[in-house]
NUROVO-691700 format. One line per 10 residues: number of its first residue (from 1); their letters; for each residue x, y, z of N, C-alpha, C. Coordinates in steps of 0.02 Angstrom, whole numbers, plus 32768, in hexadecimal, padded with zeros to 4 digits. Layout:
BEGIN
NUM	A	X:Y:Z:X:Y:Z:X:Y:Z; ...
//
This chain:
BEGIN
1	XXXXXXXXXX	C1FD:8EE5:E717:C1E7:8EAA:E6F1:C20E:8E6C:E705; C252:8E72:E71B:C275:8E36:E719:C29F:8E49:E765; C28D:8E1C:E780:C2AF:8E17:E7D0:C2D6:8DE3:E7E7; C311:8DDB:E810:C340:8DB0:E80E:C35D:8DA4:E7D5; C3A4:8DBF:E7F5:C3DF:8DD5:E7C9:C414:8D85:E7EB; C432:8D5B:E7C4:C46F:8D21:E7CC:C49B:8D2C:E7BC; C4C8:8D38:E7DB:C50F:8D38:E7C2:C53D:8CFE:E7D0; C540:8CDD:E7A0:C570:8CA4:E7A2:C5B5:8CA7:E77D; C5DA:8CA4:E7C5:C633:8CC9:E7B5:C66C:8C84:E7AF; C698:8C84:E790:C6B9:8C5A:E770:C705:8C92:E7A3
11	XXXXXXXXXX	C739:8C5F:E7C7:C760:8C8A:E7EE:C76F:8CCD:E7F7; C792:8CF8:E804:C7A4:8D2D:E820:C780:8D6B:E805; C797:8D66:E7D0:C774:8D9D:E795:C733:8D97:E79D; C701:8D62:E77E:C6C0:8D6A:E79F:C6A3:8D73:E7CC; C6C3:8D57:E804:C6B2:8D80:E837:C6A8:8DB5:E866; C6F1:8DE9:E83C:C6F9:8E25:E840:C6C5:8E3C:E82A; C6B9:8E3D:E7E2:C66B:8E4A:E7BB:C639:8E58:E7E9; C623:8E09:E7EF:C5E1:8DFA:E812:C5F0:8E3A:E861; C62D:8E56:E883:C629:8E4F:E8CA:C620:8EBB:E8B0; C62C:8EC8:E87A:C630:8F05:E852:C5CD:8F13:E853
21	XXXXXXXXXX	C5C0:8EEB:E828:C580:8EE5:E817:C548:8EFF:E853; C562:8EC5:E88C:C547:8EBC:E8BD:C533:8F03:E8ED; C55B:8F28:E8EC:C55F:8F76:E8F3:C53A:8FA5:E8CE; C531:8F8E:E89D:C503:8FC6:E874:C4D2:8FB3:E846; C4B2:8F76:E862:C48D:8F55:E840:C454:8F2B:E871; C422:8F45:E886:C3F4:8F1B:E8B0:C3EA:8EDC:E89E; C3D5:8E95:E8CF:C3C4:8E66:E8C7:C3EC:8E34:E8AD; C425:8E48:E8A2:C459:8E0D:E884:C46E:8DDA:E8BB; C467:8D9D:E8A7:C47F:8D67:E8BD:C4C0:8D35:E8A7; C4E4:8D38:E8C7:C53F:8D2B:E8A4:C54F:8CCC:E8CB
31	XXXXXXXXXX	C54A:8C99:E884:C556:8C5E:E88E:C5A2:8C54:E87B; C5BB:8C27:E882:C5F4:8BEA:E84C:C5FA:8BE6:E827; C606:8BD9:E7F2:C5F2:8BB5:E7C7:C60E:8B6F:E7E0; C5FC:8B32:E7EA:C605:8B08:E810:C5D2:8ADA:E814; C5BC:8A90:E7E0:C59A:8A5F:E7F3:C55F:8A6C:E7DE; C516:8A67:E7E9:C4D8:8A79:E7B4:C4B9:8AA3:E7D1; C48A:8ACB:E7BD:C454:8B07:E7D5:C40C:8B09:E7B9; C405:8AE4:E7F6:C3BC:8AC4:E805:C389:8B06:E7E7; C391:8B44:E7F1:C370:8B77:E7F2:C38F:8BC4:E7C7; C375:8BEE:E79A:C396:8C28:E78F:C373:8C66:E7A4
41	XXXXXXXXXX	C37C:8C83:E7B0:C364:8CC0:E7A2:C346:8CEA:E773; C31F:8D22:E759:C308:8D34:E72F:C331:8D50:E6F8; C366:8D72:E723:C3B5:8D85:E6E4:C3ED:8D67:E70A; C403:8D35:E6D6:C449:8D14:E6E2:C484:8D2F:E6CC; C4AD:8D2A:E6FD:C502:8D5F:E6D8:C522:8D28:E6EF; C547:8D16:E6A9:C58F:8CEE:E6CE:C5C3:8D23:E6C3; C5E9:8D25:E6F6:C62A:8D38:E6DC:C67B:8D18:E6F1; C692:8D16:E6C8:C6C5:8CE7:E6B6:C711:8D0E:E68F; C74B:8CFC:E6B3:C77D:8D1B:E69E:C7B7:8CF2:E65D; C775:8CC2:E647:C789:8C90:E606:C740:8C7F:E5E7
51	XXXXXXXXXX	C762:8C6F:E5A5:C721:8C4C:E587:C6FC:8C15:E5A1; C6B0:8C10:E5A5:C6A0:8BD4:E5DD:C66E:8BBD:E5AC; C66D:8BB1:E560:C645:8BB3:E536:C624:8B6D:E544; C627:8B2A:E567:C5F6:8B0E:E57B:C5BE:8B22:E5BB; C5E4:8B55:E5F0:C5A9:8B55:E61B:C58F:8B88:E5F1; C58D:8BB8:E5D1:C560:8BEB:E594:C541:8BD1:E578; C532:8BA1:E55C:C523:8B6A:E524:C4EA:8B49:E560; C4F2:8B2F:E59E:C4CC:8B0D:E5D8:C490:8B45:E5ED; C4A2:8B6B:E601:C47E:8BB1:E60F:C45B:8BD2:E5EC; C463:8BDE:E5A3:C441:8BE4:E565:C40F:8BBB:E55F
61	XXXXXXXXXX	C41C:8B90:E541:C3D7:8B5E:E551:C39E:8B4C:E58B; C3CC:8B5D:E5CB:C389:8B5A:E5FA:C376:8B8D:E609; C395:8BD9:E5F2:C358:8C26:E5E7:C32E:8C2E:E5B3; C344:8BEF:E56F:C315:8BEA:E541:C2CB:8BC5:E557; C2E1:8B90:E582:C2A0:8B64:E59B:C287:8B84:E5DF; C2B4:8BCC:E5FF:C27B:8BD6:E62C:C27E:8C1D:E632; C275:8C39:E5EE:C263:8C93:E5D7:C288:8CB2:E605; C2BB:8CB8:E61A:C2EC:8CDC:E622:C324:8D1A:E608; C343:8D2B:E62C:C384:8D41:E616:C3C5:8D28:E611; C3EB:8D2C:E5EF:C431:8D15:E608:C467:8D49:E5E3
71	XXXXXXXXXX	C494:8D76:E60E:C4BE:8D88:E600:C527:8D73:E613; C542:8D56:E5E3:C57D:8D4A:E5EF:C5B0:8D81:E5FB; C5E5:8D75:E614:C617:8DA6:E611:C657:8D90:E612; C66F:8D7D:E5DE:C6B3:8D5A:E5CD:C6DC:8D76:E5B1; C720:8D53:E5D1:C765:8D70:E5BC:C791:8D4B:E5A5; C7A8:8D56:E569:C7C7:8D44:E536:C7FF:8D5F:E50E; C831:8D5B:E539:C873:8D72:E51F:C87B:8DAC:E53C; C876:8DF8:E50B:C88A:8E37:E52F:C83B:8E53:E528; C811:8E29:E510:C7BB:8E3B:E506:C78A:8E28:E544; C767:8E4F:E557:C734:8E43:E594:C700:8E4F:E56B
81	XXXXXXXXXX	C6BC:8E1E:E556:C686:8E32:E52A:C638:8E19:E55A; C614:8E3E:E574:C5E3:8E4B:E58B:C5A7:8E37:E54F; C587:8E03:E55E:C54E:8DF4:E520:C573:8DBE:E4FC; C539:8D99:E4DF:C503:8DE0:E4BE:C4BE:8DCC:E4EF; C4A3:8DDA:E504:C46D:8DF3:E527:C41F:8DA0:E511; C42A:8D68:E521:C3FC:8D3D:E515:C3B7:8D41:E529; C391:8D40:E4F6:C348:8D39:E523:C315:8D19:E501; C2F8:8CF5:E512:C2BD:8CBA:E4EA:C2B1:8CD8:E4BD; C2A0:8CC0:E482:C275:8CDA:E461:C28D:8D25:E42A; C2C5:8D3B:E442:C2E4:8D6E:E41B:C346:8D78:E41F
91	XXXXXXXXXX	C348:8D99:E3EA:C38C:8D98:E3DE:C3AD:8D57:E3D3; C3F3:8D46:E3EF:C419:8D18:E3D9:C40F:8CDE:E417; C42C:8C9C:E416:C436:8C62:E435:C491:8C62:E430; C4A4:8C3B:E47E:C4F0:8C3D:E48B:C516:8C0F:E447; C4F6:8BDD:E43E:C507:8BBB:E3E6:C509:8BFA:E3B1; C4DA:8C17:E3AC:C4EE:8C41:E36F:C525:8C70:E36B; C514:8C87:E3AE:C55A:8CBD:E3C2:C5A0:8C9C:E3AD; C5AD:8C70:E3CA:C603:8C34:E3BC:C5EC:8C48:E381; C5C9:8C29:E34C:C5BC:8C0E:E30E:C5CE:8C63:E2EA; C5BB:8C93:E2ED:C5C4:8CD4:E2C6:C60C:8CCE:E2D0
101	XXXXXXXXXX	C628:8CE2:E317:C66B:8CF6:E335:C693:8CC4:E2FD; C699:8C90:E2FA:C6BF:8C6A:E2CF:C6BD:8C7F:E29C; C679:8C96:E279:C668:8C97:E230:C69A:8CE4:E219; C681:8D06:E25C:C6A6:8D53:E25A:C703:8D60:E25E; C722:8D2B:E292:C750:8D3A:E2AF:C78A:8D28:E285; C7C4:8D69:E276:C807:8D40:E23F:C826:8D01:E258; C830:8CF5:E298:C84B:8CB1:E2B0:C80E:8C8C:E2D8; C7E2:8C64:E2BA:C7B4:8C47:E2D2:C7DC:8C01:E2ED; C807:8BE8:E2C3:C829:8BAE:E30D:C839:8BC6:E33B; C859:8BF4:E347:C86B:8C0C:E396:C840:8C26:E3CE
111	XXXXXXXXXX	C7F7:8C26:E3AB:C7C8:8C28:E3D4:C7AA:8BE9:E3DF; C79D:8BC2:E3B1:C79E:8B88:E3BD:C7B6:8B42:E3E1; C808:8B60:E3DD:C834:8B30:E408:C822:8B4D:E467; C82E:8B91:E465:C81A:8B9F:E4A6:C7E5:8B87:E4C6; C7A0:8B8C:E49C:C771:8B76:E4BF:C76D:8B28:E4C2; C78F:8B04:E4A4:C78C:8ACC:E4AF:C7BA:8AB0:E4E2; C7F8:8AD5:E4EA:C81F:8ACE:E53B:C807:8ADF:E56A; C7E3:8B14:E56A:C7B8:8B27:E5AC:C784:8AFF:E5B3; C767:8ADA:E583:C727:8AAC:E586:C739:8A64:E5B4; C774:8A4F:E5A2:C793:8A0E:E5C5:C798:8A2B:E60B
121	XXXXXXXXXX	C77E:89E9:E634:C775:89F8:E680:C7C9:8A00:E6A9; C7F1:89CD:E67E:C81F:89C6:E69E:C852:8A0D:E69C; C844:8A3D:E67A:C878:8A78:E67E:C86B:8AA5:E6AF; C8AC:8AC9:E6B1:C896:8AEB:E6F5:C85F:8B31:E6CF; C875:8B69:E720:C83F:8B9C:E707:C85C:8BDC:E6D1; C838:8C1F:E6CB:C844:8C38:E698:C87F:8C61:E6D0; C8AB:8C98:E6A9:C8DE:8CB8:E6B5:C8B3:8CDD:E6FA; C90B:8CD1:E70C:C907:8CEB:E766:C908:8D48:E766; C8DA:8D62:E79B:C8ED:8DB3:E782:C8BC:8DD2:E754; C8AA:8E21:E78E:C876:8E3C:E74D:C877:8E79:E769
131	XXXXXXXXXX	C868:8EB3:E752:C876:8EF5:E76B:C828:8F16:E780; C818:8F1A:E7C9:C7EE:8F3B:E7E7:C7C2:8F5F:E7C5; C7E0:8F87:E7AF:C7C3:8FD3:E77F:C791:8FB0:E736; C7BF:8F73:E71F:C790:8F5F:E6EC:C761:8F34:E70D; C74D:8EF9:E741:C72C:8EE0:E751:C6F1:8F1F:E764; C702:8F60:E78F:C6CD:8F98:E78B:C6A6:8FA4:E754; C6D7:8FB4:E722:C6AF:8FD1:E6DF:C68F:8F97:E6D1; C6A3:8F5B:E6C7:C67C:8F26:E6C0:C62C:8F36:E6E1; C621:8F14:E710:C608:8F21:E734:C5D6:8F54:E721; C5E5:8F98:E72E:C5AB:8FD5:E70D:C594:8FD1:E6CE
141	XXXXXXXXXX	C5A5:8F9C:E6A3:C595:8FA2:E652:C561:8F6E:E677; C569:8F31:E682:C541:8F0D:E69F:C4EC:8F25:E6CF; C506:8F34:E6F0:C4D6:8F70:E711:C4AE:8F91:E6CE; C4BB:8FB5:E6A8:C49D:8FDC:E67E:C472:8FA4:E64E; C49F:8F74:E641:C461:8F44:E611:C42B:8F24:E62E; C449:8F13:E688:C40B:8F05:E6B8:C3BB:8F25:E6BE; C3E3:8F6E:E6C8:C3A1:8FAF:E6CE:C37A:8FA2:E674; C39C:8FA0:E64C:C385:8F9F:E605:C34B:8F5B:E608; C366:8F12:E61C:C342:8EE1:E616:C30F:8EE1:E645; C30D:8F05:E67A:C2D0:8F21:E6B5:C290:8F3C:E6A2
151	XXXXXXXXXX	C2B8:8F85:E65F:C28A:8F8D:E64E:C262:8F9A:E60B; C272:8F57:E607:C24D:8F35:E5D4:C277:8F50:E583; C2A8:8F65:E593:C2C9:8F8D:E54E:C2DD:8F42:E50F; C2E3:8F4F:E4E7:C30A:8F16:E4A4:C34B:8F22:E4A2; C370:8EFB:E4CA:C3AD:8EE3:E4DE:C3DD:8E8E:E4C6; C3A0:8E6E:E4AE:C3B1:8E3D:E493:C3E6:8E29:E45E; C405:8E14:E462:C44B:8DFF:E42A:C473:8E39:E42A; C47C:8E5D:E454:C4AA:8E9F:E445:C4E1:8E7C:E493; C521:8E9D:E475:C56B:8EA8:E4AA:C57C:8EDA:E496; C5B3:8ED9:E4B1:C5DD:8F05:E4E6:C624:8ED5:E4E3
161	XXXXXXXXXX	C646:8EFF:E4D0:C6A2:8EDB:E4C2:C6D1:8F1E:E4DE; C70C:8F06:E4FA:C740:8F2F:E512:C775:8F14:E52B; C796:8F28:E4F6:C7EB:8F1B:E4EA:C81E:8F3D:E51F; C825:8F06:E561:C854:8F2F:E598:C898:8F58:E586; C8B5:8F3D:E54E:C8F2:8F70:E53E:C8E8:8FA6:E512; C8B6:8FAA:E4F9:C8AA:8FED:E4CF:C870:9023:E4ED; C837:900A:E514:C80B:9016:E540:C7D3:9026:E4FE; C7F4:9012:E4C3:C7B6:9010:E486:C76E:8FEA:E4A5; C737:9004:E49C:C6F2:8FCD:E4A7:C6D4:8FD5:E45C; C6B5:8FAA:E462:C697:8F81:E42E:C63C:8F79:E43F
171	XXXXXXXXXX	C60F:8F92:E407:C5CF:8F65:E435:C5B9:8F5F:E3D3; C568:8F42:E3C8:C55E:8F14:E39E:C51E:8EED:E3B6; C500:8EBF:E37E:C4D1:8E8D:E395:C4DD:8E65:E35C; C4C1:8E38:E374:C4C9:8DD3:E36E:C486:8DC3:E33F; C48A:8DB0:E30A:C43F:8D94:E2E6:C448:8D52:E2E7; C428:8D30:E2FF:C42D:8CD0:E2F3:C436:8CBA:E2AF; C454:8C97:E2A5:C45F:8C6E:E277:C40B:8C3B:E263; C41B:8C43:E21D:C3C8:8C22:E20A:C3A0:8BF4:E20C; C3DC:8BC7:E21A:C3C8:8B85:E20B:C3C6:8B63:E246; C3E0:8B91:E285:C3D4:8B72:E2C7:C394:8B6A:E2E9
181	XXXXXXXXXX	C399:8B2F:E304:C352:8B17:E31C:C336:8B31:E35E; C359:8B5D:E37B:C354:8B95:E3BA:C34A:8BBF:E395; C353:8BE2:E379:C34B:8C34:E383:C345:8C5B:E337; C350:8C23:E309:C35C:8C44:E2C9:C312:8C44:E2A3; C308:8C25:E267:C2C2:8C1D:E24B:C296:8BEA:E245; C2D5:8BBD:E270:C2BD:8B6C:E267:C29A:8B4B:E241; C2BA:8B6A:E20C:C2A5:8B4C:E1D9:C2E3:8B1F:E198; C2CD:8AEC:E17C:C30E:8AD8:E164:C32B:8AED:E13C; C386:8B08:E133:C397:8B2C:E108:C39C:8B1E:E0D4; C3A3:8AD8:E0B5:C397:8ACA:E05E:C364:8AD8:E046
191	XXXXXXXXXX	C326:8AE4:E063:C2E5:8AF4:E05B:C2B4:8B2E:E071; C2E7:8B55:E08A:C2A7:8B89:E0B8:C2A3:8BCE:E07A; C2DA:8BD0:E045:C2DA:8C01:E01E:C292:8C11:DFF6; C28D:8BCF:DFC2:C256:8BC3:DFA3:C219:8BA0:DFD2; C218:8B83:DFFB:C1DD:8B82:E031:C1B8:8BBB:E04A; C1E4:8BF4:E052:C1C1:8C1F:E063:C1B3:8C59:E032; C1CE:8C51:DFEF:C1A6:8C71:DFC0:C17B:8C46:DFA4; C178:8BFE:DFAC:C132:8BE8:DFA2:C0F0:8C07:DFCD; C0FD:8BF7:E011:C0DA:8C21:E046:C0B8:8C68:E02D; C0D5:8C8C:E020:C0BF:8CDD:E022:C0BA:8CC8:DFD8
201	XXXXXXXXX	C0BC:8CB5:DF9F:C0A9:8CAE:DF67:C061:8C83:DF55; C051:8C56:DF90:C033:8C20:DF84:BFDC:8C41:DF8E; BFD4:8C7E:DF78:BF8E:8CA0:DF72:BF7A:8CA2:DF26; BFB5:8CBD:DF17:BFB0:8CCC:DEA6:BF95:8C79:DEA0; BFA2:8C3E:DEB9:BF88:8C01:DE9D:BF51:8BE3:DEBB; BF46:8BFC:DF0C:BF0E:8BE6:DF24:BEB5:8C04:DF17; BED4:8C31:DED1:BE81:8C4D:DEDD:BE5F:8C29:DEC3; BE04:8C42:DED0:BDD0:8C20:DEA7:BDCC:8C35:DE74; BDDB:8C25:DE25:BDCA:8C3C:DDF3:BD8F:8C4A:DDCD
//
């Protein structure tokens, strides 16, 4: 169903990924991340050995406007989290995801401050150094959600988390937030409660008597 695989790698680590991938994964094509991209592919992977929550946020939106995929793979502290799995029309948007993680996380400034240092152009890149063996496993989890989004499986808003010093993983799925105008009910939240039990109510008053 879905052909042409992108992998867009953010230094060393991603490109280990992407060069992992590339081996056991037909059709993958391995860019930069570097300057604009005229064109994507049908499933997009960034992977990135820091939070890159504006190009996620860039990429999100243009698999929303051209029915796509987009899968991230970011690393964040001693956490590598795969997903959650974007796709028009179902599951979560890269806004809602931040937006839960905060809502969820005990130190939501320190996710916050990070991604906003990594967001400024002027800093350097994410930590130097990454261990082979996890860029592999990486990699084959990747692979496996590929074959899943191929064929045709419901993969949408679900990850994949794994904690390099404990080798704990983590997986889960993402529901959008409601009131977002991507992906949620788009509808407005001071009003969508009783709007929409007017809606499904609005028969008991419309009959002919």
């Amino acid at each position: 169903m879905r052909e042409g695989i992108q992998l867009i790698w953010l230094e060393d680590f991603g490109r280990a990924v992407g060069n992992h991938l590339s081996r056991i994964c037909p059709n993958v094509t391995m860019i930069p991340a570097v300057g604009l991209f005229e064109e994507f592919g049908q499933i997009v992977v960034l992977a990135a050995p820091r939070p890159a929550d504006d190009l996620c946020e860039l990429i999100s939106r243009r698999i929303y406007r051209e029915d796509k995929a987009f899968v991230p793979v970011i690393v964040t502290g001693t956490q590598i989290t795969l997903g959650p799995v974007i796709q028009f029309g179902r599951g979560t948007c890269w806004n809602c995801w931040r937006r839960r993680l905060l809502q969820h996380s005990r130190n939501p400034e320190y996710l916050q401050a990070i991604s906003e240092y990594y967001t400024d152009q002027s800093t350097c890149g994410g930590p130097l150094g990454y261990l082979e063996a996890i860029a592999t496993l990486v990699a084959a989890h990747l692979c496996q959600v590929i074959d899943l989004l191929n064929e045709g499986k419901e993969v949408a808003g679900t990850f994949w988390r794994l904690d390099c010093l404990s080798w704990r993983t983590t997986q889960g799925s993402v529901v959008g937030v409601h009131d977002c105008p991507v992906c949620g009910l788009r509808r407005n939240s001071e009003t969508r409660t009783y709007q929409e039990m007017q809606d499904k109510l609005s028969h008991l008053w419309n009959r002919e008597m």
